[in-house]
C-alpha positions in Angstrom: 0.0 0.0 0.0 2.6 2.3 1.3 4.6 1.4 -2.7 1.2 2.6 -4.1 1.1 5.8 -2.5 4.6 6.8 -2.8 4.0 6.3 -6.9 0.7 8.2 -6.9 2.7 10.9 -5.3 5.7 10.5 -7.4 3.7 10.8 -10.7 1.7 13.4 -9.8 5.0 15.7 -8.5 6.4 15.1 -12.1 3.7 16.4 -13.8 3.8 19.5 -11.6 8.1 20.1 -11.9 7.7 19.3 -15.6 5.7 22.8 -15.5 9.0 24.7 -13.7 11.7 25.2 -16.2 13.9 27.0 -14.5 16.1 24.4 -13.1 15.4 20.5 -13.4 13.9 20.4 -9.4 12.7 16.4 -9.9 16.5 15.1 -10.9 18.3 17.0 -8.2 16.8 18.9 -5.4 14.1 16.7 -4.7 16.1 13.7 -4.9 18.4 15.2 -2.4 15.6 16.4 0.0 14.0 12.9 -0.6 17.5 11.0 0.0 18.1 13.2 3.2 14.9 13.1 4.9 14.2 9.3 4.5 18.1 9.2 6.3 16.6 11.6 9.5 13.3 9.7 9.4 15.5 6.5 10.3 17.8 8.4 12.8 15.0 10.0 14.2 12.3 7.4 14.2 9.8 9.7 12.2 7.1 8.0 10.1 9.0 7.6 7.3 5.5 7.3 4.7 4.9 11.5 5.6 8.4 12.3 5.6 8.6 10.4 1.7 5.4 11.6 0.5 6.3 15.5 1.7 9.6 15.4 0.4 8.2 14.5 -2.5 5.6 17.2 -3.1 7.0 19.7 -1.0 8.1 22.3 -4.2 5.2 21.6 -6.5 4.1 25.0 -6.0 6.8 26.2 -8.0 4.8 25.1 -11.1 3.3 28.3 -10.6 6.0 30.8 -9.2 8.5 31.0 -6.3 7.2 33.7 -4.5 5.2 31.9 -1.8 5.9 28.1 -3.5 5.1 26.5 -0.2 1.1 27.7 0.1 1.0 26.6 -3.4 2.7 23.6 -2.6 0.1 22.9 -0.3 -2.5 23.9 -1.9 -2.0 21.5 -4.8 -0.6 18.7 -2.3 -4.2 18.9 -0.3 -6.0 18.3 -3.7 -4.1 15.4 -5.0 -4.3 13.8 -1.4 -7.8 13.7 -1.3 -7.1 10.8 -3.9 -4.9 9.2 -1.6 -6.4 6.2 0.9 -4.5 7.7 3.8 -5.7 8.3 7.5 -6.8 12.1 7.9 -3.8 12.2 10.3 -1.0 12.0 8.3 -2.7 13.6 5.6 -3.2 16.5 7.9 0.7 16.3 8.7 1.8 16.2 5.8 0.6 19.1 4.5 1.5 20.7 7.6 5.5 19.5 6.3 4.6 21.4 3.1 3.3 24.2 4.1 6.0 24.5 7.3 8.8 23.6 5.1 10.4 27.0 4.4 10.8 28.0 7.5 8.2 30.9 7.5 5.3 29.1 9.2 7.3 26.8 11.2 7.4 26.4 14.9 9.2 25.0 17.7 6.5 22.6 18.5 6.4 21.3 14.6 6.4 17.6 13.9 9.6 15.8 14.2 8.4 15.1 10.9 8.1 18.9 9.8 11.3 19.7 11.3 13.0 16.7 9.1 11.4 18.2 6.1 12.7 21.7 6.9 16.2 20.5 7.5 16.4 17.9 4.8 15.0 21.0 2.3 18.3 22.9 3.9 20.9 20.1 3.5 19.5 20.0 -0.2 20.9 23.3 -0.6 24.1 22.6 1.2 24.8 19.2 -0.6 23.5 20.6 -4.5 25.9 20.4 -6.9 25.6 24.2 -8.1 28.5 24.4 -5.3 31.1 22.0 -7.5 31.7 24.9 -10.2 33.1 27.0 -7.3 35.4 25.0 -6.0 39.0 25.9 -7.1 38.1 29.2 -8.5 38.5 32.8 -7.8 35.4 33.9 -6.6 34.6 37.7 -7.5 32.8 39.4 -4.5 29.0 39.3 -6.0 29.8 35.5 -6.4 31.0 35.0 -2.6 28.2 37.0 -1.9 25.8 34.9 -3.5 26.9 31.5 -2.1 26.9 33.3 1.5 23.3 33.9 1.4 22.7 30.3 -0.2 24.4 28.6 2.5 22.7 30.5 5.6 19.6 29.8 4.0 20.9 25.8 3.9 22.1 26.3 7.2 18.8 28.2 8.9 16.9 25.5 8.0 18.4 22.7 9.6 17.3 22.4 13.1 18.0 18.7 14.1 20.9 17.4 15.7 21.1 14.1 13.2 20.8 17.1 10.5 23.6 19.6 11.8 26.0 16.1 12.0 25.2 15.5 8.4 25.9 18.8 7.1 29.1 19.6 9.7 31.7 18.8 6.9 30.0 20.3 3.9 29.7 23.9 6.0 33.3 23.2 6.9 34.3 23.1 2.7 32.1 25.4 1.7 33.5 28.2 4.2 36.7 27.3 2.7 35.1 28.1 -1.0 33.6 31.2 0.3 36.8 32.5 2.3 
């Protein structure tokens, strides 16, 4: 069942990326939420089904626009998962790992799941290969610039232990880049 519902969600995320052309979100930062959240559902013993499914659909609101992706995001994620055979519970929080995932609704009483979601979305941005065309290069001031406010944003949104220990070496290199 749980197979089922992860390919509902995975087909119905595709069609929605396939409508942002800006950068291919399915084949890399998706993944790499995906990849990192599934890791701090283990470590923190989340329900790994929301964490998947919300990794998942968490950006398909940039189909239409970035400016305020994750109300999209959630608006469309509510929609498709009323087609979903899943208890209104996790339904419930996994929109609420959508909606929280940028940070600017989130809380200090979210979801372990919502705060693996928001993290996982930050070590995404730390771990993206955008970062590999920088390394052994000068880097003009606009450039440094640029990757400074890229990797605070990473960094802000990582607030779990298991998530800070995953990124600890990549800060580490990418401060060296920046420097």
């Amino acid at each position: 069942m749980n197979e089922n519902i992860v390919k509902k969600a995975e087909a119905f995320a595709k069609e929605q990326y396939n409508k942002y052309t800006e950068e291919p979100l399915w084949d890399n930062h998706i993944s790499l939420v995906r990849d990192f959240a599934l890791k701090l559902a283990e470590a923190e013993h989340a329900d790994k089904l929301v964490v998947e499914v919300a990794a998942i659909l968490h950006d398909i609101g940039y189909s239409e626009g970035k400016e305020d992706h994750n109300i999209t995001s959630y608006n469309l994620a509510k929609e498709f998962l009323k087609s979903i055979n899943l208890p209104l519970d996790k339904k419930e929080l996994i929109l609420k790992c959508i909606l929280n995932h940028g940070g600017k609704f989130s809380d200090i009483k979210d979801s372990i799941e919502a705060k693996i979601i928001q993290s996982a979305d930050g070590l995404a941005i730390i771990f993206d290969d955008a970062w590999k065309k920088y390394e052994n290069k000068y880097l003009t001031s606009d450039e440094k610039d640029e990757l400074k406010f890229f990797l605070s944003k990473g960094i802000s949104k990582i607030n779990l232990k298991s998530a800070v220990n995953m990124a600890k070496n990549q800060v580490d290199k990418l401060n060296r880049i920046i420097m």
